[in-house]
N, C-alpha and C positions, 0 to 999 in steps of 0.2 A: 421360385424366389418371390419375396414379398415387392409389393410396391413402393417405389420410393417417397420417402417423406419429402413432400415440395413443400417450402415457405419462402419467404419475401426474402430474411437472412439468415445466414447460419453461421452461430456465434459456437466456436472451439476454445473449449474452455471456463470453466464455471466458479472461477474464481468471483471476486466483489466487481471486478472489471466486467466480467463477462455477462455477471448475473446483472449487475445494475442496468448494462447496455440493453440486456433482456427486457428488463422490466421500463426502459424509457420509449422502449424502439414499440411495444405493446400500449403505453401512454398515447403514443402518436400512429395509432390503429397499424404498424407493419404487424406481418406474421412472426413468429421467430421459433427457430427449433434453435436451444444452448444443449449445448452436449459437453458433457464432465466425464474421465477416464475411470473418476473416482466418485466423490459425494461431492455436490454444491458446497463450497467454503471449506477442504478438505487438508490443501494445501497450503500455500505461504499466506492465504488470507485469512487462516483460522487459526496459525502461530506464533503470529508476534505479536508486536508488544504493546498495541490497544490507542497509539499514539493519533491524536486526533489533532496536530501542531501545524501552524505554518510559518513560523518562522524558523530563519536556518537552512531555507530552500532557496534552491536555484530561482533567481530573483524575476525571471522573467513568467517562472513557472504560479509566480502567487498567482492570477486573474485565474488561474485551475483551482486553485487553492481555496481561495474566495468562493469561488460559485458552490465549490464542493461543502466549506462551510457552513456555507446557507440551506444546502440540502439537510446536511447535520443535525440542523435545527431544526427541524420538521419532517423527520425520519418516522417518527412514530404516527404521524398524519398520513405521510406515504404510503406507509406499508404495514398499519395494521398491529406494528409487533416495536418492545422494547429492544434495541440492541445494547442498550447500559452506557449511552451516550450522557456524560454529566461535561458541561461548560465550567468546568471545573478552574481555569487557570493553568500555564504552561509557565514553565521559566525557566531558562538555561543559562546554567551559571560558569563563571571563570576563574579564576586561581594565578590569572599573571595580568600584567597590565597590556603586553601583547593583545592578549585575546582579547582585553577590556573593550581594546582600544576599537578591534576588530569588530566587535560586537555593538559596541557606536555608532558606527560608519555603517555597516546593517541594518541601524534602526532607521536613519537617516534615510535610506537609500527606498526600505521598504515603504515608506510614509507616501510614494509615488505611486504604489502601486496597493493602498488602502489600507494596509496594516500597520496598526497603531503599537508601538511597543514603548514598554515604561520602563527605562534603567535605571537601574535603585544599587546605590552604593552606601557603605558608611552605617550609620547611626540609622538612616532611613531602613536600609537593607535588613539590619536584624531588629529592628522593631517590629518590622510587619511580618519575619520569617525567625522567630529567633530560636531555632531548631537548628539553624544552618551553623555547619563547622568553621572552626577558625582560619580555615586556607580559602573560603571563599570569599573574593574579593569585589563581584559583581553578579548581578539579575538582572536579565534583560526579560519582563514579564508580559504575557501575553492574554488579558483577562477572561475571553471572549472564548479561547480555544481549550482543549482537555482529553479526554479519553470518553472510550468503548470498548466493550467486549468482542476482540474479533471472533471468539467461536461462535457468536448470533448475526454477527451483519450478514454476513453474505449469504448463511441459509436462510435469513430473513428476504432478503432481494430475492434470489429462488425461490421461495413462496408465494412472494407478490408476484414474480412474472406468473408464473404458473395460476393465479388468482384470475388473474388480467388474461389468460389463453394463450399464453408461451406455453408450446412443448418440452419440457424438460427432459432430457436422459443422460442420467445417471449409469455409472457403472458401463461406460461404453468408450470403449479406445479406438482412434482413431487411425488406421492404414494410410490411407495417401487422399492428398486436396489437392483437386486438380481443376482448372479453368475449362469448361465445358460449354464450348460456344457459345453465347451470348452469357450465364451464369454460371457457377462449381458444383462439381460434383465430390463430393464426400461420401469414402467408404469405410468402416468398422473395418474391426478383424473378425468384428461376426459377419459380417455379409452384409449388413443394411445399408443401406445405400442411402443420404441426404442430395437434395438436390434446392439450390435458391440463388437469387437474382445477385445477392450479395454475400460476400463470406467477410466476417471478423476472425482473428486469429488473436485470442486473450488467453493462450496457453503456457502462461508464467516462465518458468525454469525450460519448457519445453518449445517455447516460443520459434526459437531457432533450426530445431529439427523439421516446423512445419513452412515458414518462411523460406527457407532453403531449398522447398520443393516449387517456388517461384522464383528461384534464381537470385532469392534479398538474403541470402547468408549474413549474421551479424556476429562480429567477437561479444558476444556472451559469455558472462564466467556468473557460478552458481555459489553459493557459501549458504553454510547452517548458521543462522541466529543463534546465538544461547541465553536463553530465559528459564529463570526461576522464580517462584512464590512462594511466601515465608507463611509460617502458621499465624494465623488470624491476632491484632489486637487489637486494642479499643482503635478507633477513627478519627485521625487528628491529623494526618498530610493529606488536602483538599487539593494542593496546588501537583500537577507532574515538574518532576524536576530533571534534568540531564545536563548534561556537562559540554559548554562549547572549550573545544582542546584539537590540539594538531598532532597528538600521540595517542594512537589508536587502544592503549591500556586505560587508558582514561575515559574513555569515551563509553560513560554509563546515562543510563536511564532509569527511571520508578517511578509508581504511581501505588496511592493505595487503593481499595475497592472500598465500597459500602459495607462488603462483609469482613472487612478489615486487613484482609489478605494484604501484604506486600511484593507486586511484581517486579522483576527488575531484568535488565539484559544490556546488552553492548559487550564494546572491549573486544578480544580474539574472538574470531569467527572460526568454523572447521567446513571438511569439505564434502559435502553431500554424494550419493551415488546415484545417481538420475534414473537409472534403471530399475533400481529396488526401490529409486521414490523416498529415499530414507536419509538422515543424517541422524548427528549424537550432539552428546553434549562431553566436552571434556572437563575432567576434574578439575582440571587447573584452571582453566576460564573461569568455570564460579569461584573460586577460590578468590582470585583476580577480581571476578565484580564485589566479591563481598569485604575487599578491602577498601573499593572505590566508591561504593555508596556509601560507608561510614566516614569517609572525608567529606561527603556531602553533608550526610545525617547522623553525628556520630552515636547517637542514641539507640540506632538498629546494628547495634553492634554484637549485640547478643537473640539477635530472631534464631529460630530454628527453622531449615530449610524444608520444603513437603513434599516437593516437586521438581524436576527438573524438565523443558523441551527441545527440540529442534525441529527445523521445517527446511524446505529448498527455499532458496533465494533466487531471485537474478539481478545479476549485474551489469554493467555497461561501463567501457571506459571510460567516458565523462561526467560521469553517474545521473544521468539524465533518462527518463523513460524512450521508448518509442510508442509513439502513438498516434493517430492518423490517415492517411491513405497511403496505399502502396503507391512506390514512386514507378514502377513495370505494368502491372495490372490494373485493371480499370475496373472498379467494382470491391476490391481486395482493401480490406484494412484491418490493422492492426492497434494492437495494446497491452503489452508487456516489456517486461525489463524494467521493471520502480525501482530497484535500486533500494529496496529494505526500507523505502518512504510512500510505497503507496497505498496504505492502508487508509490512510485522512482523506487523499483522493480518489478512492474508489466510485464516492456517489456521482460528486462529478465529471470523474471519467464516463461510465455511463451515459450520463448527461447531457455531454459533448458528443462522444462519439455516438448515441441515437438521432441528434441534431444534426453531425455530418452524415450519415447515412441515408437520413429520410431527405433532407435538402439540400446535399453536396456541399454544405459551406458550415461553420462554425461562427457563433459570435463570441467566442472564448478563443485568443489566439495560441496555436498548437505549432506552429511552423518552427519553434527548435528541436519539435521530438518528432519530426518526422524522417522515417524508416532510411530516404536518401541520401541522408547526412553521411552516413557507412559507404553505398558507392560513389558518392564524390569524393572523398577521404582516398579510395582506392585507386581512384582517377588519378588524382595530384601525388 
């Protein structure tokens, strides 16, 4: 049998979480073997829907949010490589005075926590959007934030680590993780055996089958995105748009690309098979979203569709990630369950979680998404 790969950590998992930690934990000279079941950015970090936003989030979660942005911006100084990051502008619009109101008190609230949002109603509103359909009622705009290509971030981050002296392997499933006296050991179903001082566990949708082998069981539940892209036309929606609403048929999003393409998704979710790694897209969802972005945009009312996807998700009842150290184990941390919003936070997720690794502390506070919250919950 071969000799064990020893490094400083070993990150499970190769999503944008897993790879960025990669590539920050190699910044700050640790070793790192990242190990992927499948391809670096294969799974939910390579199928949605490109959204690079921080408003509309869990309020305590922007100072993640933030730092991640900042990364954003100098992604291509990073890491050598385009991921299709444009600062394009975010806005999410409303249709009742409800939401209006709701998405005011938001704006208000995020102003504490550095994000600046401009509400634009009225005569303002479709002067500077006047694309927008007659049932929208409000923009709460976000100028700074935008989209990326998730099929390039995260095998960009893979690269870098791998640039920087991260062992990468691909194409390698993992058996059982286990606390191995002072550090873990980690076995394949081929045989190879890892071994290092620290274990991350950023194994998305699968999070839970490997935490559970620490005794942190979490109710995780998985759901398929459904996203589609329309055939190419000229380029004139710069800003992303999606829809703040308390009715899950509503709840669309879009962006256009530089090649003109119109992406879109939200609305019904379906439900993934975790074992074949696989989900769909059902007819009727697009159908659904292609009624609801023409209430947005009533002008794409006639696109032709080119494409349809879906990926795994994960979920959490509070829809809140976990991410952090294990509340049992000493050495053990984790970072999954986004909750279909961590694509914007991937870089600094990374970030963060290389920072608490290499120094046991964070200057970005993480103490709502940690793993404990579940066995206290089970206490009470």
């Amino acid at each position: 049998m071969s000799q064990p790969v020893r490094t400083d950590v070993i990150i499970v998992g190769g999503g944008i979480m897993g790879a960025a930690t990669a590539f920050f934990l190699r910044k700050r000279g640790r070793s790192v073997a990242l190990i992927e079941r499948g391809l670096v950015g294969q799974q939910a970090s390579g199928v949605n829907f490109g959204n690079v936003r921080r408003q509309g989030r869990f309020l305590p979660q922007l100072p993640l949010a933030n730092r991640s942005r900042a990364i954003w911006g100098r992604l291509n100084e990073l890491l050598g490589e385009d991921a299709e990051f444009l600062p394009s502008g975010h806005m999410r619009v409303t249709y009742n005075d409800e939401m209006t109101e709701k998405m005011v008190t938001y704006a208000a609230d995020a102003r504490h926590y550095g994000l600046e949002l401009e509400i634009l109603s009225g005569n303002t509103l479709r002067d500077r959007f006047p694309y927008l359909g007659p049932e929208v009622r409000a923009g709460s705009y976000a100028p700074l934030d935008g989209h990326a290509n998730p099929r390039l971030a995260a095998p960009a981050f893979g690269r870098a680590a791998k640039r920087e002296g991260a062992e990468v392997f691909e194409n390698t499933e993992i058996a059982t993780v286990e606390k191995d006296g002072e550090g873990f050991r980690v076995e394949a179903t081929d045989g190879r055996v890892f071994r290092g001082a620290q274990l991350m566990i950023s194994a998305g949708a699968w999070g839970n089958r490997l935490s559970s082998q620490f005794g942190e069981a979490v109710p995780l539940e998985t759901h398929g995105p459904q996203m589609a892209v329309t055939e190419p036309v000229p380029y004139a929606l710069e800003t992303v748009l999606g829809v703040s609403t308390n009715l899950t048929h509503e709840v669309v999003y879009l962006r256009q690309v530089k090649r003109g393409n119109i992406v879109f998704g939200g609305g019904n979710r379906t439900l993934p098979n975790l074992d074949t790694r696989r989900a769909f897209v059902k007819p009727e969802n697009t159908l659904s979203q292609l009624t609801q972005i023409t209430r947005i945009v009533p002008a794409l009312n006639r696109l032709n569709i080119i494409r349809v996807w879906s990926g795994v998700e994960s979920y959490l009842p509070d829809d809140i990630p976990i991410m952090g150290p294990s509340g049992k184990v000493s050495g053990l941390h984790y970072a999954f369950g986004f909750c279909g919003h961590g694509f914007q936070l991937g870089p600094g997720v990374g970030d963060v979680m290389a920072e608490l690794i290499d120094t046991g502390q964070t200057s970005t506070p993480i103490d709502p998404f940690l793993i404990s919250r579940f066995q206290r919950a089970q206490i009470l």
